[in-house]
C-alpha positions, 0 to 999 in steps of 0.5 A, spaced: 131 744 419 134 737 418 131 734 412 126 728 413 128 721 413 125 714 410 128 708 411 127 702 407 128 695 409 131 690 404 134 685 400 141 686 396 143 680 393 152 678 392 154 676 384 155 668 388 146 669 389 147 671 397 142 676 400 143 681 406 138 684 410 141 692 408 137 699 411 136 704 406 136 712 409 134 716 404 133 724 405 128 727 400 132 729 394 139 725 395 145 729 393 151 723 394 151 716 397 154 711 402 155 705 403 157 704 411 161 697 412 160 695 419 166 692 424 166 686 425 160 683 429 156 689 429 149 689 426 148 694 421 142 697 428 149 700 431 149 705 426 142 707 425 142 713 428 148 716 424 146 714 417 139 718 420 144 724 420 148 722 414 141 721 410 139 729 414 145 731 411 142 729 404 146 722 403 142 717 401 145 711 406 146 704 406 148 699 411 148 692 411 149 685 415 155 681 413 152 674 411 152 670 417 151 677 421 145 679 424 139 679 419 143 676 413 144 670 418 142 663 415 137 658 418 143 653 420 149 658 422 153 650 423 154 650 416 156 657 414 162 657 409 162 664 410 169 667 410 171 675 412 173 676 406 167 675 403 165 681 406 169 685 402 169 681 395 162 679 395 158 683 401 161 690 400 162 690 392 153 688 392 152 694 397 156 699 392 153 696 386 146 697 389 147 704 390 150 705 383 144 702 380 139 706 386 142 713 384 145 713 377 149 719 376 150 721 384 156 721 386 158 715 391 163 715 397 165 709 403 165 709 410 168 704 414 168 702 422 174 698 424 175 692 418 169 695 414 174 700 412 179 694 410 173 692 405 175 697 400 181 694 397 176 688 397 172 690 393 172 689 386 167 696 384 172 700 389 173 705 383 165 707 383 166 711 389 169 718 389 173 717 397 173 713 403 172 714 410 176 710 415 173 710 423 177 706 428 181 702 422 187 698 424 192 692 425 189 687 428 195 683 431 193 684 439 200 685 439 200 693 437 194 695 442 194 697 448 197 692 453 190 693 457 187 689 452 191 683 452 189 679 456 182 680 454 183 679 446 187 672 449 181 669 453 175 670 447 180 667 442 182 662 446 177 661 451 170 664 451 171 663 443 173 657 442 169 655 447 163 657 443 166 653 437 167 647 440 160 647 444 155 650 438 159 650 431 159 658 432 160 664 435 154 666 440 153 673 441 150 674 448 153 669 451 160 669 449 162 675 447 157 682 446 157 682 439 152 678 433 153 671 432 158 670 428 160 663 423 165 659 425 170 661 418 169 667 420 171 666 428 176 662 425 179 667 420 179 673 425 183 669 431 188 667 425 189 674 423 190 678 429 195 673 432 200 675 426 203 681 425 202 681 417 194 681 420 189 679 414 195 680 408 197 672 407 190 670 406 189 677 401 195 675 397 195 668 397 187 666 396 185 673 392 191 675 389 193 681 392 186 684 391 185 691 389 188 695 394 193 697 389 187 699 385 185 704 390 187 711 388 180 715 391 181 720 397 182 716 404 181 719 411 182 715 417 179 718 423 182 715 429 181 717 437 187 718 442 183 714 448 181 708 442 186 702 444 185 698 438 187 703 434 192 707 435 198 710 433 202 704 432 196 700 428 195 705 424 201 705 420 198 699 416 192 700 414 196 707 411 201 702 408 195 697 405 193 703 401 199 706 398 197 709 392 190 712 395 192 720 397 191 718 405 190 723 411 190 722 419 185 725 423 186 724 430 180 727 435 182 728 442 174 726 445 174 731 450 174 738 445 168 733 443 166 735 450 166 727 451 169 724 457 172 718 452 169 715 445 174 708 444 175 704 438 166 704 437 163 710 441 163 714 435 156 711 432 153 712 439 148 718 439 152 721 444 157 721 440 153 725 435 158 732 436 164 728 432 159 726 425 159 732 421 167 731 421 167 724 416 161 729 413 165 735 412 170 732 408 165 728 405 162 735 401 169 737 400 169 731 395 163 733 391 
């Protein structure tokens, strides 16, 4: 029988003072933790149900909104400074903290949907985890999707999402694009990023020094789907490359021997989805 779960609301606080809204999933005598790091502009909801399973499988899991995202938006998101690599050196680096401190002694993993598996060579704690978990993450230059998204990717950065800066000093979620409200650095950032090949590595080497994706030396295994057409097989290279010093595998999970019709670059989170979570899970127990 699955164990049973409670879930606790709260507040973590970053090293500069910041508080994210965070969820806590706990099973009745946890075994390990995680941490689940959101892609961007998903709010820490959209993966509910699989820190549920996660918790049923005896994880205490946590997820959390990036400063600017969802519950840890501010009173007047004009005037946020936030920047995605904070989300790494500051939000992410506060959510493993929390476990640490939560559950002394356990042992501690990472899972990362999309630019959340990019935040572990941001995070200056990266060591306190045992392995990290990669779904869906890859190089975001629009250049190495499939060329389906191209005009889509072209028409938020330079229409509907610049638009939405210009009109209210943010992304607005709903109305411009389907995901949260998002702060204008980070929009700004974003755009700048995926419009070069190099991605987010100018920014990480000139304003962080290179971070700590040297430093990470823990197991990696990158979970990608053959109908995703951000992630593919001509993104993945970088992420693998950023990490050169960690052991890293590649997992590529055709949706149909899920008995699914497709998954793409977030389906994995959906409850009908639910056939592929023992897989990060699995590996995870390995890791114990």
């Amino acid at each position: 029988m699955p164990e049973t779960v409670s879930i606790e609301d709260m507040r973590i606080y970053a090293s500069d003072g910041y508080a994210l809204a965070a969820s806590l999933y706990l099973p009745p005598k946890p075994r390990a933790a995680l941490l689940i790091s959101s892609g961007t502009g998903y709010p820490k909801a959209f993966y509910n149900h699989f820190a549920i399973y996660g918790a049923q499988r005896g994880y205490a899991c946590l997820t959390y909104d990036y400063r600017g995202i969802g519950g840890s938006e501010p009173e007047d998101m004009r005037a946020s400074p936030a920047t995605m690599l904070d989300w790494g050196s500051f939000d992410a680096r506060a959510g493993l903290d929390a476990l640490a401190a939560r559950f002394p002694g356990l042992p501690l993993f990472t899972l990362g949907h999309s630019y959340g598996g990019q935040l572990v060579g941001l995070m200056a704690n990266q060591h306190l985890a045992r392995a990290h978990a990669l779904i869906a993450v890859g190089n975001g230059f629009w250049m190495r999707h499939w060329p389906s998204e191209w005009h889509k990717e072209f028409l938020f950065f330079f229409v509907t999402g610049a638009l939405s800066l210009w009109r209210h000093g943010y992304l607005r979620g709903g109305q411009y694009w389907p995901g949260s409200n998002m702060p204008g650095p980070v929009f700004s950032q974003w755009r700048r990023w995926c419009l070069s090949p190099q991605y987010y590595r100018k920014d990480i080497d000139r304003l962080l020094g290179g971070a700590y994706f040297d430093a990470v030396t823990a197991p990696i295994r990158h979970f990608g789907f053959i109908d995703d057409p951000i992630v593919n097989h001509r993104s993945i290279g970088f992420t693998r490359s950023q990490y050169k010093n960690a052991p890293f595998e590649e997992v590529w999970v055709d949706p149909k021997t899920l008995g699914l019709s497709g998954i793409g670059h977030s389906g994995a989170f959906a409850r009908k989805a639910k056939a592929f979570w023992p897989q990060p899970f699995d590996w995870f127990d390995q890791n114990l």
